[in-house]
NUZA-323735 format. One line per 5 residues: number of its first residue (from 1); for each residue y, x, z of C-alpha. Coordinates in nm, 2 decimals, always signed. Example, Ala and Ser with C-alpha at 12.3 -4.5 7.8 and 13.67 -1.06 7.14 Angstrom:
1> -0.45 +1.23 +0.78; -0.11 +1.37 +0.71
This chain:
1> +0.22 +1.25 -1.44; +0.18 +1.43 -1.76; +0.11 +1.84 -1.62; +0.21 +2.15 -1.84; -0.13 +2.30 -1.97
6> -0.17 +2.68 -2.01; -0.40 +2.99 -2.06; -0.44 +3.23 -1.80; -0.75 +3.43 -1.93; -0.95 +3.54 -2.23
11> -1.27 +3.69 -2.31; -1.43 +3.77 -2.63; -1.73 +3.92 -2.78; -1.75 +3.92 -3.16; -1.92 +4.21 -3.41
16> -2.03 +4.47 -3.15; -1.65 +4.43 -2.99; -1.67 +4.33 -2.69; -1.31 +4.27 -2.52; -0.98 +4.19 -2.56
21> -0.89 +4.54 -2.57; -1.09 +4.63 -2.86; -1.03 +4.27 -3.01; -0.66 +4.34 -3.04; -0.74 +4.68 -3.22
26> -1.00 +4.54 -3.44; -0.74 +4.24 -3.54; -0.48 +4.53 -3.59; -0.66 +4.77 -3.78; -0.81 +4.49 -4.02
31> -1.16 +4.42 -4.10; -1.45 +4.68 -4.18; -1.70 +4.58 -4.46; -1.98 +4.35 -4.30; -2.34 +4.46 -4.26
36> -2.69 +4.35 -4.28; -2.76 +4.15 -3.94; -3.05 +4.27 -3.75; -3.23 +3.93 -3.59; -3.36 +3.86 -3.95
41> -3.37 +4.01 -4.29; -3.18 +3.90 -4.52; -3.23 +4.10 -4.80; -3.49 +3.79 -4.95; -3.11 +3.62 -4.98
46> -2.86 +3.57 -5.24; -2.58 +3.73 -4.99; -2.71 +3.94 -4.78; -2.43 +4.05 -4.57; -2.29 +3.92 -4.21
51> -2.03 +3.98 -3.94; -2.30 +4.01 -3.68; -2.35 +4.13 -3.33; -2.61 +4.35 -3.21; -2.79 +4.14 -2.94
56> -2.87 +4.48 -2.79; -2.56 +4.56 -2.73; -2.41 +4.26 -2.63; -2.71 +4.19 -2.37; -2.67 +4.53 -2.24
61> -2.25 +4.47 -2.16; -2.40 +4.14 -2.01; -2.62 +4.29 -1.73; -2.37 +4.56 -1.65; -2.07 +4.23 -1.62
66> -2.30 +4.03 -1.39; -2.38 +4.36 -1.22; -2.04 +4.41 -1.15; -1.91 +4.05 -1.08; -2.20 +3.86 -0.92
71> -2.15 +3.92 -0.58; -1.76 +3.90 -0.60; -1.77 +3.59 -0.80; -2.13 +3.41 -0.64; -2.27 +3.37 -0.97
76> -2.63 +3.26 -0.95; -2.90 +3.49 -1.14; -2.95 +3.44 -1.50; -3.29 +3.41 -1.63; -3.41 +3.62 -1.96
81> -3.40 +3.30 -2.15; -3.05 +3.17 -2.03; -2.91 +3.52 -2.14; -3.06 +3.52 -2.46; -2.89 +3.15 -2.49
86> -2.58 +3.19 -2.31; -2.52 +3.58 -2.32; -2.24 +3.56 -2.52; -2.05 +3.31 -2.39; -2.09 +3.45 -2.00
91> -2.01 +3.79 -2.12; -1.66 +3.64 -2.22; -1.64 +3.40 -1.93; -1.65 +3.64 -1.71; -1.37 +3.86 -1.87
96> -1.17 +3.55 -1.88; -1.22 +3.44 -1.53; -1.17 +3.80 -1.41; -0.84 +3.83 -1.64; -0.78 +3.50 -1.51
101> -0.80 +3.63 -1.14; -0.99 +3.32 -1.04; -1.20 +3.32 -0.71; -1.55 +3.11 -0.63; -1.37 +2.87 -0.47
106> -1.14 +2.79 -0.76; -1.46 +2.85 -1.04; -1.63 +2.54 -0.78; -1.33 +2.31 -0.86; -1.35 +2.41 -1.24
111> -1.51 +2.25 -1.53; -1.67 +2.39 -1.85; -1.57 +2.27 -2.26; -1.79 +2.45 -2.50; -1.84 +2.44 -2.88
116> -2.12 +2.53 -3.10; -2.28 +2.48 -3.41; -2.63 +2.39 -3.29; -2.68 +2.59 -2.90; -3.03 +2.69 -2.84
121> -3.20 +2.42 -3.06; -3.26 +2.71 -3.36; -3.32 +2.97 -3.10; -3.63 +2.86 -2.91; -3.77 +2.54 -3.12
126> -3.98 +2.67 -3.34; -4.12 +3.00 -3.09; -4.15 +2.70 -2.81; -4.36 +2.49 -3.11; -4.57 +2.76 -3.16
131> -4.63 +2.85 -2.80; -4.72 +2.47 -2.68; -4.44 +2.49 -2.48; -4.28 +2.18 -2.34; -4.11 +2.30 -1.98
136> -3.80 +2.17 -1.82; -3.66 +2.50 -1.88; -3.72 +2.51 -2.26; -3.60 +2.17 -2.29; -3.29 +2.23 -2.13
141> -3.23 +2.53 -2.31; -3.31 +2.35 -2.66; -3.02 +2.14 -2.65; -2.69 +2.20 -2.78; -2.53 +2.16 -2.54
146> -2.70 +2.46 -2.32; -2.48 +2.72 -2.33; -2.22 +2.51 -2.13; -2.43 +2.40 -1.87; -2.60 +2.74 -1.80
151> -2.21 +2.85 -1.77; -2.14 +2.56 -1.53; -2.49 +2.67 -1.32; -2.42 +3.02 -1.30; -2.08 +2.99 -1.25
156> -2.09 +2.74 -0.97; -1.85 +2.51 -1.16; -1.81 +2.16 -1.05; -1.58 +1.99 -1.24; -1.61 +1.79 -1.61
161> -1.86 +1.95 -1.85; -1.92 +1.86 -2.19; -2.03 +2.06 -2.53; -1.88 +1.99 -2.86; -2.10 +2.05 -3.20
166> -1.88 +1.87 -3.46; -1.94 +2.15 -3.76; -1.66 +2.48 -3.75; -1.40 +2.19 -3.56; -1.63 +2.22 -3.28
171> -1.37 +2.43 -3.05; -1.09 +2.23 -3.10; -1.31 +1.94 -2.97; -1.37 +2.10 -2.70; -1.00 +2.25 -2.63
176> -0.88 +1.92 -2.68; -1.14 +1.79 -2.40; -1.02 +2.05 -2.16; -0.69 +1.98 -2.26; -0.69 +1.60 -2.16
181> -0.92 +1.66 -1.84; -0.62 +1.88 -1.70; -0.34 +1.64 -1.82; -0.52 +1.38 -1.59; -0.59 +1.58 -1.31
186> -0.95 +1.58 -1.34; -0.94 +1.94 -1.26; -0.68 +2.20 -1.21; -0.90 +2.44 -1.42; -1.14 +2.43 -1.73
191> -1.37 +2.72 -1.90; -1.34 +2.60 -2.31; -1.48 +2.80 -2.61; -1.72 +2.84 -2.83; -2.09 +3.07 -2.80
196> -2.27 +3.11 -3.14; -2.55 +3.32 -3.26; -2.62 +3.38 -3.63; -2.94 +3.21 -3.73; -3.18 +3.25 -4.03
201> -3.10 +2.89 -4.07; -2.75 +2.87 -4.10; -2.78 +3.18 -4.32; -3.02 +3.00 -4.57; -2.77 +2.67 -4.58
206> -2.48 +2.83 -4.66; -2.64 +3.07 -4.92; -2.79 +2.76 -5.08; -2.46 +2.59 -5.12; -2.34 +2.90 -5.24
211> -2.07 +2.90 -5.02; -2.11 +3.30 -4.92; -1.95 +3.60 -5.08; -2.18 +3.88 -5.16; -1.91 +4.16 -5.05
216> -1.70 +4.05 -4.82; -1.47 +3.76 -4.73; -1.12 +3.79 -4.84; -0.92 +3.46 -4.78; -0.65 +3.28 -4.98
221> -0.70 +3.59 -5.26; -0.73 +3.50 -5.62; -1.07 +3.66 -5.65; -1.26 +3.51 -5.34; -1.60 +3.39 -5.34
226> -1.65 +3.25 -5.00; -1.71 +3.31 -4.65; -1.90 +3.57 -4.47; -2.11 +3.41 -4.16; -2.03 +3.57 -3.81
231> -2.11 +3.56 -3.46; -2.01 +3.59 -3.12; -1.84 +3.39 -2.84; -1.47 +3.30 -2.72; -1.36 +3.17 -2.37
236> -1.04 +3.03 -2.25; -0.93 +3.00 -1.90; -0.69 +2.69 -1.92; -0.50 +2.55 -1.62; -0.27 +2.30 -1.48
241> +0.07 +2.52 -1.49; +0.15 +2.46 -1.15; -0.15 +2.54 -1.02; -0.14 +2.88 -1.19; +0.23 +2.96 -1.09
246> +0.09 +2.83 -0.70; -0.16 +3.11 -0.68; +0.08 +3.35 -0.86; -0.13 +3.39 -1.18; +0.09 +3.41 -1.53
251> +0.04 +3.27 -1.79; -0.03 +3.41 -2.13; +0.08 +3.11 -2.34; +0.10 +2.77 -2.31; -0.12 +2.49 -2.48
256> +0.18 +2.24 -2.62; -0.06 +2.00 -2.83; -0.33 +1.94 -3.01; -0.40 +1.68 -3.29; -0.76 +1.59 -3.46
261> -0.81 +1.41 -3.77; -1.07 +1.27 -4.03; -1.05 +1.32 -4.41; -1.33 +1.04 -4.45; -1.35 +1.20 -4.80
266> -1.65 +1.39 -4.87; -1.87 +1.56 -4.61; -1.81 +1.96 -4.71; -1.49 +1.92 -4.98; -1.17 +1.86 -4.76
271> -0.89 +1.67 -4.88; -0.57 +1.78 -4.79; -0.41 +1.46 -4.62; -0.60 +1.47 -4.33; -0.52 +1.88 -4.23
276> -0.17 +1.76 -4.32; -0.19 +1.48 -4.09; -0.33 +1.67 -3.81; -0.07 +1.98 -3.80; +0.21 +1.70 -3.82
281> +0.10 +1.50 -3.52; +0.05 +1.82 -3.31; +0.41 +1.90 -3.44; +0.50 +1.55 -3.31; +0.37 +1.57 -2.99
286> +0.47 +1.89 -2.94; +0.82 +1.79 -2.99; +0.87 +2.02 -3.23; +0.98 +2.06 -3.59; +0.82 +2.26 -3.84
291> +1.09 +2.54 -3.85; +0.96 +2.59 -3.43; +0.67 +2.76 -3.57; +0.64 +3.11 -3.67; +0.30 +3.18 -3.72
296> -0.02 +2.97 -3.87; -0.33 +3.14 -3.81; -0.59 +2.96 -4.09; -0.88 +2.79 -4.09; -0.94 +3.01 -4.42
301> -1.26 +3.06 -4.49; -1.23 +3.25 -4.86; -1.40 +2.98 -5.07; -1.21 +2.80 -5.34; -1.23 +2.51 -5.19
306> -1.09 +2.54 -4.83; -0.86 +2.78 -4.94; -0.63 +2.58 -5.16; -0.69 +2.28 -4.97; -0.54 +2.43 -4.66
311> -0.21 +2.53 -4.93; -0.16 +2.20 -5.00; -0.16 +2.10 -4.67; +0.09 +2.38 -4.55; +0.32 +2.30 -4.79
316> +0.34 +1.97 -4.72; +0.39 +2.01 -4.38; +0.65 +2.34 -4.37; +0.74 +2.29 -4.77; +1.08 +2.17 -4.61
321> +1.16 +2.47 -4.38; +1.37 +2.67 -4.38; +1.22 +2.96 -4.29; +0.85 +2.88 -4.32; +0.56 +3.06 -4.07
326> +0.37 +3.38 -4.20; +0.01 +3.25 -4.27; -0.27 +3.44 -4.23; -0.69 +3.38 -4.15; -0.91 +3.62 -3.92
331> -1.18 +3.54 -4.06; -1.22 +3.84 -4.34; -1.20 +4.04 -3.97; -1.40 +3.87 -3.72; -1.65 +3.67 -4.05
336> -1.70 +3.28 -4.00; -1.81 +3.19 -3.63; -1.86 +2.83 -3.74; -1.85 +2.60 -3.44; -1.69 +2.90 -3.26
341> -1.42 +2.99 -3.50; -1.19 +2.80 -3.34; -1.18 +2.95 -3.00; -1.18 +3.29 -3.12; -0.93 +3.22 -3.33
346> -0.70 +3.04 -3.05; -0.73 +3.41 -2.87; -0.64 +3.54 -3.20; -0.32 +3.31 -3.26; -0.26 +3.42 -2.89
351> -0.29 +3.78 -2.92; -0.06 +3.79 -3.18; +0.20 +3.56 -3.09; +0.23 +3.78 -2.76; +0.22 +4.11 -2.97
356> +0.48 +3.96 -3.22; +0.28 +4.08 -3.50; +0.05 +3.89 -3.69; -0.32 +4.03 -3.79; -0.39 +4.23 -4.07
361> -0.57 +4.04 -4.39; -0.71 +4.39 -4.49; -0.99 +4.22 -4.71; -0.72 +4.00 -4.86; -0.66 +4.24 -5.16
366> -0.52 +4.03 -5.47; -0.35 +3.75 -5.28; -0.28 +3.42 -5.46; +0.02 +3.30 -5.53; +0.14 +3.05 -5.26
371> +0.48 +3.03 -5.06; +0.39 +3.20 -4.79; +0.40 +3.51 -4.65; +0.08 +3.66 -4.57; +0.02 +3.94 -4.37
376> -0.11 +4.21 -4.65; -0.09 +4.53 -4.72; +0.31 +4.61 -4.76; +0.44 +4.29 -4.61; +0.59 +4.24 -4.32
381> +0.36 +4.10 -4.01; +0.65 +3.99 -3.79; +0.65 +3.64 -3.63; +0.99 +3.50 -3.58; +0.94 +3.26 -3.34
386> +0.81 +3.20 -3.01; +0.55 +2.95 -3.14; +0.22 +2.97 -3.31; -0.01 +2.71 -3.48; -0.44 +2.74 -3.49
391> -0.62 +2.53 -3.77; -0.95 +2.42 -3.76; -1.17 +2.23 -4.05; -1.53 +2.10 -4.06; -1.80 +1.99 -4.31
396> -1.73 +1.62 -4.27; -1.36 +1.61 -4.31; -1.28 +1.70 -3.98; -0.98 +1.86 -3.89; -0.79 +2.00 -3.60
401> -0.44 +2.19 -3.51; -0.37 +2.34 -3.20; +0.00 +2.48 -3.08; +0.05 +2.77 -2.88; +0.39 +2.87 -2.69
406> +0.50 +3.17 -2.47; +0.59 +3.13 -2.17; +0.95 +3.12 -2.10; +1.18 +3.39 -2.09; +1.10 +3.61 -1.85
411> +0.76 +3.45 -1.72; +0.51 +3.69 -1.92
């Protein structure tokens, strides 16, 4: 039997917001100008700017959530180190879970999908190097795939676990995983998202491909000059339908597909066929045509490249509606969460397909000329439809599309 897959909570931590709450006001208001992060200077950089968290802050929320939920959830302790891994992502679990209304004994029959661009391996390598130390603990919390299984410790979950780090398609990965694990009936529930933190690294890389914009990012507008690096975490509660509606949760949208593809073109220039091929199989199995959808929320990232590859791709996928979806990206808002875009993003596409509205591309000054309608200053930001699309696209021609419905009539 093929089960009905759907979202029943959402957490998110991104830029100092911490919440849905202030999620949906950052995502209405639009995007303020990004700062210098504070885990490393950057000022030695060509761009020197970021959509970054204070870890401060973040850890702070963290102690007062577990403080709060332990006892009522049975989360086991966290250590200093598995915070300063996995803060993020438990911080939004366990908004999720609780927006979820999920108990310990449901959390126990649950398993855990997370993406990421490299987990704890940039985090405690080279401190661990330097202090001779080899521990089980360091070399768990090393891998990159720690941040899922100090969720499924903590948490007391049970079921599948797996971590996805396949460049900024990571969370599709791993919403796809969680979306096939229900489908079977491997578990009636899944934890999926991403947890990232920025990293000197990652901040080096992408200035020395000069794929970062000095000011600010400002997607699909004629004068862009890349992305701006974020970070943060987003978590998903998604469940077999019936086994929501059988403990009386509701459901805030539905999953209705979710396609992957390859380019197998060059590893960090994408080619347009394969995001093309990707939205149109989700469409397929979604059993839907492309006039269903009323909103595409963009993989976007404000560098030429992406930018008017993803155009391409939308036109020849809604080129032949008849009323084609307002486009927008988040990412001039929320900055690029690699591996983790794609789960805070899915909230995003979400948020706004419940709110009807979709976000604000305040950064987005001069937009380019394409045939969509994008959510800018003096345009309209309504979403006709019921239905939403997510796009995802990583360095190695990967791709991924991901299709969101409301619940029926009635069932909100």
């Amino acid at each position: 039997m093929s089960r009905s897959v759907v979202v029943t909570g959402m957490g998110v931590v991104s830029r100092d917001v911490i919440g849905i709450p202030a999620f949906c006001r950052l995502l209405s208001d639009g995007s303020p100008v990004p700062g210098r992060p504070t885990q490393f200077d950057s000022d030695r950089f060509r761009a020197k700017n970021a959509y970054a968290t204070d870890p401060d802050v973040t850890l702070a929320a963290l102690r007062r959530a577990l403080s709060r939920s332990s006892k009522r959830l049975g989360l086991t302790e966290m250590t200093e180190p598995e915070m300063n891994c996995a803060g993020y992502s438990m911080l939004a679990a366990i908004e999720a879970v609780e927006q979820a209304g999920l108990t310990s004994d449901i959390l126990s029959t649950a398993g855990c999908s997370i993406a990421t661009t490299s987990g704890g391996m940039m985090d405690r390598f080279t401190d661990a190097l330097e202090e001779g130390d080899h521990s089980v603990e360091f070399q768990e919390l090393v891998s990159p795939g720690s941040a899922a299984v100090v969720l499924q410790r903590v948490l007391g979950l049970h079921g599948p676990l797996s971590s996805f780090s396949c460049a900024c398609a990571s969370s599709i990965g791993a919403l796809s995983y969680a979306f096939m694990r229900i489908r079977n009936g491997d578990a009636p529930v899944m934890l999926v998202g991403g947890n990232d933190r920025i990293r000197e690294a990652d901040f080096a890389g992408f200035n020395a491909l000069r794929a970062m914009d000095r000011e600010r990012c400002r997607p699909f507008d004629v004068d862009r000059r890349g992305m701006i690096i974020g970070d943060g975490a987003a978590i998903l509660v998604v469940e077999d339908e019936e086994h929501a509606r059988a403990r009386g949760a509701q459901p805030l949208a539905k999953v209705s597909s979710i396609a992957l593809s390859t380019d197998s073109h060059h590893i960090t220039c994408p080619k347009p066929d394969g995001l093309t091929r990707a939205m149109g199989q989700a469409l397929e199995r979604a059993n839907l045509s492309a006039d269903a959808v009323g909103y595409v929320n963009c993989h976007g990232t404000g560098t030429q490249i992406n930018d008017e590859a993803e155009a391409i791709a939308l036109e020849a996928v809604f080129g032949g509606s008849v009323k084609r979806p307002i486009v927008s990206s988040t990412k001039g808002t929320t900055g690029h969460l690699l591996g983790s875009a794609g789960a805070i993003e899915a909230v995003a596409t979400i948020l706004a397909l419940r709110a009807g509205e979709a976000p604000q591309m305040t950064s987005t000054i001069n937009p380019e000329d394409i045939p969509f309608t994008m959510p800018v200053k003096g345009q309209d930001r309504t979403i006709r439809t019921n239905v939403a699309m997510s796009n995802s696209l990583g360095f190695g021609g990967l791709n991924g599309s991901v299709i969101f419905a409301l619940p029926e009539t009635g069932d909100i």
